[in-house]
Backbone as ProteinMPNN parsed JSONL, in Angstrom:
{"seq_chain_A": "XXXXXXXXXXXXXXXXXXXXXXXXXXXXXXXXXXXXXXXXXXXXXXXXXXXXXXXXXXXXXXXXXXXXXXXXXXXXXXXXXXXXXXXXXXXXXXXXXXXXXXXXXXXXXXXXXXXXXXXXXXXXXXXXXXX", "coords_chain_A": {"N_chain_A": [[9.54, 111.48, 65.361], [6.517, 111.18, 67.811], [5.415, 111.754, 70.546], [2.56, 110.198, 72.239], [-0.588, 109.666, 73.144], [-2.449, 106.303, 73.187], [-5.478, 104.422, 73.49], [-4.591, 102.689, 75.761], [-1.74, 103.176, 77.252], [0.911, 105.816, 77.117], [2.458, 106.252, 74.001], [5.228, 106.11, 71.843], [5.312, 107.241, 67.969], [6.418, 106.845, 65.343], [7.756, 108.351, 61.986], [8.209, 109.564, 58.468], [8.744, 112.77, 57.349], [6.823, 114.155, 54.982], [6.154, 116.479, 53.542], [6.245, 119.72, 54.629], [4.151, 122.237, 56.074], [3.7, 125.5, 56.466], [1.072, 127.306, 57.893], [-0.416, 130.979, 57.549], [-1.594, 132.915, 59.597], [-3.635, 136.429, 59.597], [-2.052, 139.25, 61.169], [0.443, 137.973, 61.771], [0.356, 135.817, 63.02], [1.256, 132.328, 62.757], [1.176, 128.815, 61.688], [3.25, 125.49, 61.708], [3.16, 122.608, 60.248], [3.86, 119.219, 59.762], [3.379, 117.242, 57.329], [2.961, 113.378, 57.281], [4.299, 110.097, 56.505], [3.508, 107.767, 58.13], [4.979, 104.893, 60.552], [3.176, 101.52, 61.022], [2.807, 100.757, 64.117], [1.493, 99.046, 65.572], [1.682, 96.437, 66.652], [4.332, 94.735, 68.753], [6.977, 93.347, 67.898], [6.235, 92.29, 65.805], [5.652, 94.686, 64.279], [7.219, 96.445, 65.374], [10.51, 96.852, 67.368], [11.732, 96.727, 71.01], [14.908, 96.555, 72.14], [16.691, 94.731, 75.013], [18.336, 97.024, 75.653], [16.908, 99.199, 75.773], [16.796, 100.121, 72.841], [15.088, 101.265, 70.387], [13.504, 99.461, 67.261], [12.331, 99.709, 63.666], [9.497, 98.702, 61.445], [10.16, 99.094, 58.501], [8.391, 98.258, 56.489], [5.93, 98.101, 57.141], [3.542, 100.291, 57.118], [1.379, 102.824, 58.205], [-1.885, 103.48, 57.438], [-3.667, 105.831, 57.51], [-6.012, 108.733, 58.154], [-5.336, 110.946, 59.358], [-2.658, 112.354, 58.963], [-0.905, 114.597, 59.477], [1.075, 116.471, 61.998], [1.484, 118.693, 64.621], [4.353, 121.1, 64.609], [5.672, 121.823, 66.779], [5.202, 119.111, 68.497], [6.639, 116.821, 67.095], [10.146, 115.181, 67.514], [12.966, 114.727, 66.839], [14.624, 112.551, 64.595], [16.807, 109.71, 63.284], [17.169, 106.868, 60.913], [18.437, 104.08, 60.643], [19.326, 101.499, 59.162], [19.136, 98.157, 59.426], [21.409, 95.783, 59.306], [20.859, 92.632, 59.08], [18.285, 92.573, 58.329], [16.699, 94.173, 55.467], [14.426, 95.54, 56.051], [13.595, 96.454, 58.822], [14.703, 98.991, 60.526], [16.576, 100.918, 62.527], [16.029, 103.503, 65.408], [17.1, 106.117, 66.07], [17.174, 109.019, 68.466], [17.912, 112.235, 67.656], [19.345, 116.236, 68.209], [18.106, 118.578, 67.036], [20.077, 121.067, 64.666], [21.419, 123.695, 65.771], [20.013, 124.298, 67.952], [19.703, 124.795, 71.548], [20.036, 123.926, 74.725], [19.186, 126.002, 77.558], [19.889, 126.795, 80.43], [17.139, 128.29, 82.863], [17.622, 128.534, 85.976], [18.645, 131.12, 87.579], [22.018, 131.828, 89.078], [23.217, 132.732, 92.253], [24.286, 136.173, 92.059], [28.185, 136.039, 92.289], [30.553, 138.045, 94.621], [33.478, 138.698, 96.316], [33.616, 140.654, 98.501], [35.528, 141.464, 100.317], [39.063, 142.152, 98.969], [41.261, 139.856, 99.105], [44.519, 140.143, 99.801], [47.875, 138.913, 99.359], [50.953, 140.168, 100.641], [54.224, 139.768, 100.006], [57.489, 140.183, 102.246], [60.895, 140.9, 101.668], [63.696, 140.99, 102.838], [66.692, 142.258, 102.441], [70.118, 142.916, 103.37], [72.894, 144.757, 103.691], [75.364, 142.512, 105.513], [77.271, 143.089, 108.696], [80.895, 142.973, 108.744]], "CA_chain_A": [[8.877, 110.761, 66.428], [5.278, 111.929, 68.102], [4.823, 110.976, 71.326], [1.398, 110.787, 72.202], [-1.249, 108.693, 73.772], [-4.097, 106.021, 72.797], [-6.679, 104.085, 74.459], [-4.147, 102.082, 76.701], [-0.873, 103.605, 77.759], [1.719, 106.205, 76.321], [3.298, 105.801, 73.012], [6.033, 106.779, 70.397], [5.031, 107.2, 66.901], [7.948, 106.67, 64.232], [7.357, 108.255, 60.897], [9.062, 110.349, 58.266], [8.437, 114.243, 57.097], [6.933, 114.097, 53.209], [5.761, 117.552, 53.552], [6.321, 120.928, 55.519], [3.302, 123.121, 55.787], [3.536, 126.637, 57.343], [-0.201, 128.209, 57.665], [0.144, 132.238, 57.544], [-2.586, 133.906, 59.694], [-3.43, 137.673, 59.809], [-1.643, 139.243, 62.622], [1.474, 137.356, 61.636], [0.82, 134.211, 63.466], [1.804, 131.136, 61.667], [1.362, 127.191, 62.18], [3.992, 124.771, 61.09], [2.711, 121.68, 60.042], [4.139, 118.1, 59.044], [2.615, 115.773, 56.606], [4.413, 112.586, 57.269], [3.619, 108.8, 56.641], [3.699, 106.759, 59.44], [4.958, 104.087, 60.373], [2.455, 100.799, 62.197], [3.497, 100.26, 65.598], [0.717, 98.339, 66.408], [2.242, 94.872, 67.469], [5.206, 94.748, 69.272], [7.325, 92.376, 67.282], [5.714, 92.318, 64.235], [5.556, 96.26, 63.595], [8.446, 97.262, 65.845], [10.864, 95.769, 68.805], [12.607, 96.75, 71.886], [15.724, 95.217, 72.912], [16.898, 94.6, 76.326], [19.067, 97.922, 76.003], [15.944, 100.126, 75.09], [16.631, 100.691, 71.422], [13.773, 101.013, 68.837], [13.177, 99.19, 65.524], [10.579, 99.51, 63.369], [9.042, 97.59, 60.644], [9.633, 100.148, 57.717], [7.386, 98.06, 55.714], [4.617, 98.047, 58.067], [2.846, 101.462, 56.988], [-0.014, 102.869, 58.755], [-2.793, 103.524, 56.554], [-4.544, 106.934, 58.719], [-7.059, 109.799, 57.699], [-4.518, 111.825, 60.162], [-1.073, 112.617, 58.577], [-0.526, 115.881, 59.891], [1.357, 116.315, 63.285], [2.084, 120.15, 64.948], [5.858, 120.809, 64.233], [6.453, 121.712, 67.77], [5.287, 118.013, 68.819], [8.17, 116.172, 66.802], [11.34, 115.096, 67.887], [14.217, 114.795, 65.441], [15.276, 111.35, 64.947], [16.756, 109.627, 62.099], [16.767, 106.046, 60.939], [19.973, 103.184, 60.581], [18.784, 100.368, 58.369], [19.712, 97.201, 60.019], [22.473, 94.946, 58.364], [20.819, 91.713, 59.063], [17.294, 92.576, 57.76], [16.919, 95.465, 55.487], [13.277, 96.26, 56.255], [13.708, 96.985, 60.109], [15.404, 100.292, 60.892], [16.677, 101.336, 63.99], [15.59, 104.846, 65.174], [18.007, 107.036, 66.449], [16.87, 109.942, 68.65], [19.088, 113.2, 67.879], [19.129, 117.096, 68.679], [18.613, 119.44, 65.801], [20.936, 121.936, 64.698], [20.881, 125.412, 66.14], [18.688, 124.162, 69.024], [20.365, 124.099, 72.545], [19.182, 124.193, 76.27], [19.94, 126.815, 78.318], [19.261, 126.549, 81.867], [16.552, 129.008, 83.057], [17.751, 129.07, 86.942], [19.925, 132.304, 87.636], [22.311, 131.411, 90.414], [23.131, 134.269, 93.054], [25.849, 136.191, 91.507], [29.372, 135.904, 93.8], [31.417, 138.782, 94.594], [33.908, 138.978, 97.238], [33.727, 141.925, 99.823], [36.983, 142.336, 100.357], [39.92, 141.497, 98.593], [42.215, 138.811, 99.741], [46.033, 140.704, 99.024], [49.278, 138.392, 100.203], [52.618, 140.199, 100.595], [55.48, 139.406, 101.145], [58.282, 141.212, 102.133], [62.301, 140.759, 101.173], [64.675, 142.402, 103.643], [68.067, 142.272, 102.056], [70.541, 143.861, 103.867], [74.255, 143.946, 104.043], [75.717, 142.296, 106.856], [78.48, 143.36, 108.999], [81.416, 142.0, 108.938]], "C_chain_A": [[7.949, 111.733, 67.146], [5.517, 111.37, 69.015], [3.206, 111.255, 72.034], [0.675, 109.482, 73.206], [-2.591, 107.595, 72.899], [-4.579, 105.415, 74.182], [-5.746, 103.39, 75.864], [-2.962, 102.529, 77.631], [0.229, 104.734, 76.5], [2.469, 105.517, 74.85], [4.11, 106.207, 71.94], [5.307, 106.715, 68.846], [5.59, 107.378, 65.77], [6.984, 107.079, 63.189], [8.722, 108.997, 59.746], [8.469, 111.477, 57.599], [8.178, 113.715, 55.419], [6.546, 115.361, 52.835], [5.791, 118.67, 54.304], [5.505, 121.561, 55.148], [3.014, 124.473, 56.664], [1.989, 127.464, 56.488], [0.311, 129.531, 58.23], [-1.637, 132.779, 58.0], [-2.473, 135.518, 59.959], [-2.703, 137.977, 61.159], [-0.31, 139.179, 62.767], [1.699, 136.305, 62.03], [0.898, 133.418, 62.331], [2.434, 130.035, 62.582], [2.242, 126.592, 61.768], [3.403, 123.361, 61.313], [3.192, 120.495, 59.657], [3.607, 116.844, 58.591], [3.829, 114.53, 56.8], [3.392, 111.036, 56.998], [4.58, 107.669, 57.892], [3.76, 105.447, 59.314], [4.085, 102.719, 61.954], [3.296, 100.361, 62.941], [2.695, 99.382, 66.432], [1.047, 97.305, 67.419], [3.481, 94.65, 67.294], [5.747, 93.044, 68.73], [7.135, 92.118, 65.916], [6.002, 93.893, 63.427], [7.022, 97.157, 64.074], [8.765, 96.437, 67.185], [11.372, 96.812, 69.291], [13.325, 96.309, 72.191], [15.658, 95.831, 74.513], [18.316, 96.221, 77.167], [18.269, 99.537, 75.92], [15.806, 100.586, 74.288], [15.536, 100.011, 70.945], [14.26, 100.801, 67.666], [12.106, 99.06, 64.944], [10.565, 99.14, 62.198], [8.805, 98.729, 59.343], [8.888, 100.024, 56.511], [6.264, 97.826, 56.146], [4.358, 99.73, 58.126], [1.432, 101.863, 57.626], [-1.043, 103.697, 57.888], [-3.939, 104.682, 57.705], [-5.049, 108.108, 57.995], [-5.956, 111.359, 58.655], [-3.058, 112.022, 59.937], [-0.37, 113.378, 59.163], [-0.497, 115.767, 61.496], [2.034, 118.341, 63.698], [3.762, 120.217, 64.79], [6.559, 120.703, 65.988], [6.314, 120.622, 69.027], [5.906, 116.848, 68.596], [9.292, 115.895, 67.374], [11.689, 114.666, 66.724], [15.097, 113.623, 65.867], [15.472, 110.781, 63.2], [16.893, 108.006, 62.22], [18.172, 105.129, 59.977], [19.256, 101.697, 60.163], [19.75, 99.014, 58.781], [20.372, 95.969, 59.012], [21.781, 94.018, 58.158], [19.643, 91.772, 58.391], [16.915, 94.271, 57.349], [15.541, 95.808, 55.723], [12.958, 96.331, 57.581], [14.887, 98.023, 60.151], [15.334, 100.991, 62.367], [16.474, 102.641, 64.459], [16.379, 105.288, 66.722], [17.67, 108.562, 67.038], [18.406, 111.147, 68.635], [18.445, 114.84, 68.389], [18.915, 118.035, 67.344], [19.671, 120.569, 65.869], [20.646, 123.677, 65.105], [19.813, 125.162, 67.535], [19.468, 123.742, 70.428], [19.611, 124.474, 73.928], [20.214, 124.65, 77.224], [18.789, 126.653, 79.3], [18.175, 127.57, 82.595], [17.137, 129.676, 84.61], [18.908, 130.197, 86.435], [20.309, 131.858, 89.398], [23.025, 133.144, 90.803], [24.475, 134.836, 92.299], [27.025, 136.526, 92.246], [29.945, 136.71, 93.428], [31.784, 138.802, 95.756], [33.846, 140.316, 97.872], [34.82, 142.708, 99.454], [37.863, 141.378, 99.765], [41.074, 140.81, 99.293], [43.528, 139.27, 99.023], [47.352, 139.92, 99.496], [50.158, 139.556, 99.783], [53.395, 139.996, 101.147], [56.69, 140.046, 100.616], [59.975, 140.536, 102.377], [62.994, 141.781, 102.223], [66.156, 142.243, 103.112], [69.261, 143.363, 102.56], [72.312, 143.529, 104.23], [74.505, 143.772, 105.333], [76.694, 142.805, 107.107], [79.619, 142.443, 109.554], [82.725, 141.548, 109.742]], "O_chain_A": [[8.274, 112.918, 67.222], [5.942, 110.239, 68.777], [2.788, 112.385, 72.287], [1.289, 108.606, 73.815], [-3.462, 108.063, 72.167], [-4.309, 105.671, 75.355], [-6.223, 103.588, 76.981], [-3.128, 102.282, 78.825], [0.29, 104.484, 75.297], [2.932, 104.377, 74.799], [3.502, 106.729, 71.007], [4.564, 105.734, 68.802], [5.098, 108.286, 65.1], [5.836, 106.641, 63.123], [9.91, 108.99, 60.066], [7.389, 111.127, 57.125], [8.999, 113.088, 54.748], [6.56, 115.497, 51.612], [4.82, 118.471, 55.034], [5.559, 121.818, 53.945], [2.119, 124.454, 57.509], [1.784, 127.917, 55.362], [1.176, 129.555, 59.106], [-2.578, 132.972, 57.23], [-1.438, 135.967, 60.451], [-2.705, 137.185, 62.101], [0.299, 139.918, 63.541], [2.717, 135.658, 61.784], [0.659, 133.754, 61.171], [3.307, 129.979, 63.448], [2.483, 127.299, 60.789], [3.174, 122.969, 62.457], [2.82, 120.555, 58.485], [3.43, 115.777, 59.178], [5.042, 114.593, 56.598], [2.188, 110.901, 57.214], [5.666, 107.179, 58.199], [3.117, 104.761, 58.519], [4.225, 102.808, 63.173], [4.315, 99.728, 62.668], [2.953, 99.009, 67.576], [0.791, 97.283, 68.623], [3.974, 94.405, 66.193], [5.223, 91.962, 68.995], [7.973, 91.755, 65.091], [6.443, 94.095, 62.296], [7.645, 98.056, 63.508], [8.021, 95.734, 67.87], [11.591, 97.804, 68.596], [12.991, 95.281, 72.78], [15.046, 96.758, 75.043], [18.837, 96.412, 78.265], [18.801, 100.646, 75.979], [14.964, 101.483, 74.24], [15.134, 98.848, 70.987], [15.088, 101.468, 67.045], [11.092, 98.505, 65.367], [11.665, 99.175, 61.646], [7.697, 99.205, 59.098], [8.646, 100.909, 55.69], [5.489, 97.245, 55.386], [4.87, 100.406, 59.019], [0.456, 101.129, 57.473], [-0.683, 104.868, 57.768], [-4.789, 104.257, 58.488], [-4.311, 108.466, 57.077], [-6.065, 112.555, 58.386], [-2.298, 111.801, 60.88], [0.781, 113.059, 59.461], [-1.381, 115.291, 62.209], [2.863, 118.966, 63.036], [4.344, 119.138, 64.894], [7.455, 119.969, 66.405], [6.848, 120.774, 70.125], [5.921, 115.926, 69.411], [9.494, 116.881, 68.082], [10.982, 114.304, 65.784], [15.878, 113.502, 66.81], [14.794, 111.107, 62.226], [16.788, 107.559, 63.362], [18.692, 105.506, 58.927], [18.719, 100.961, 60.991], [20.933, 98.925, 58.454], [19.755, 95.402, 58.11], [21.615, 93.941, 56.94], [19.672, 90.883, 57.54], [16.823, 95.237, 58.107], [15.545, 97.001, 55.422], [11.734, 96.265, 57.69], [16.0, 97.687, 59.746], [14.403, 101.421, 63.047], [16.938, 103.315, 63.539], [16.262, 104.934, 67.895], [17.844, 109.454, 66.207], [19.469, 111.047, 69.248], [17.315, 114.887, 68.875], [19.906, 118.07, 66.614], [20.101, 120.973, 66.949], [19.823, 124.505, 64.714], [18.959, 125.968, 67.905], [19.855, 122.581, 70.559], [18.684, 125.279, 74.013], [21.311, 124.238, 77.599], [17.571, 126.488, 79.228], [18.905, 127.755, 83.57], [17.207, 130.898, 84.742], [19.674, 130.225, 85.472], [19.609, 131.664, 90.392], [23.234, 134.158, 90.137], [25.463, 134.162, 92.01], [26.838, 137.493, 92.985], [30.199, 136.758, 92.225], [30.892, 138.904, 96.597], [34.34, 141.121, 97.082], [35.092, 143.737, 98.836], [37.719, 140.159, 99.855], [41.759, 141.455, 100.087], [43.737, 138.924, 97.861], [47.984, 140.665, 100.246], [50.112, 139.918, 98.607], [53.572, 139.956, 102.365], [57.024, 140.366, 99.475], [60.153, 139.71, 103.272], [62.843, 142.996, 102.348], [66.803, 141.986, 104.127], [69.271, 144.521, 102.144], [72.833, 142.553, 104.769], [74.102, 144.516, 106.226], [77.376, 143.174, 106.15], [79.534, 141.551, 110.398], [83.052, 140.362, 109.773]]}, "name": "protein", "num_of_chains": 1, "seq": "XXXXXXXXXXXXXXXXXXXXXXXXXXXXXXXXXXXXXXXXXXXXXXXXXXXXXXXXXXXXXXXXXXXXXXXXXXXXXXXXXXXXXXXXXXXXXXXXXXXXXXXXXXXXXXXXXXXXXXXXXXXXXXXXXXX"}
């Protein structure tokens, strides 16, 4: 999934990876690239729905036919796709996390150390009585 924009408002862009392309420039930089075929999202209902719980389905026989295949790798999200029981050419799309990829929090909170130490004792007097 791309998210991206056209002429009218934000939008997702469901497809799937048919190609990985890492460009190698001098220097050592290097692009990562994904050829993918997409799928049309044009018309809501026809190409892909929303329900009333905010899951996506999309029309995985509604292909988009584009001169633009290629998407930057680090504009992807990692989502995979649950082929719906009742009709098999809508597939439900499943956003997940990849593996090895986690989020660590950037703030640093103050770090706590007590002063002084807080020591209880307590003291036992045992003592014979007289009798």
């Amino acid at each position: 999934m791309v998210k991206g924009d056209n002429q009218i408002d934000s939008v997702a862009w469901y497809g799937t990876i048919t190609v990985v392309v890492e460009l190698r420039y001098t220097g050592g930089n290097k692009v990562v690239l994904f050829n993918c075929n997409w799928y049309d999202i044009a018309t809501k209902g026809k190409s892909y729905k929303e329900d009333r719980y905010g899951i996506i389905s999309v029309n995985t026989k509604a292909k988009l036919n584009t001169q633009e295949p290629f998407v930057l790798a680090f504009q992807a999200t990692q989502v995979y796709y649950i082929e719906e029981i009742k009709n098999s050419m809508w597939s439900v799309v499943v956003e997940t996390k990849p593996r090895n990829i986690f989020e660590v929090s950037t703030e640093e909170g103050e770090p706590f150390q007590e002063e002084e130490s807080q020591t209880r004792h307590t003291y036992v007097h045992h003592g014979e009585e007289d009798g």
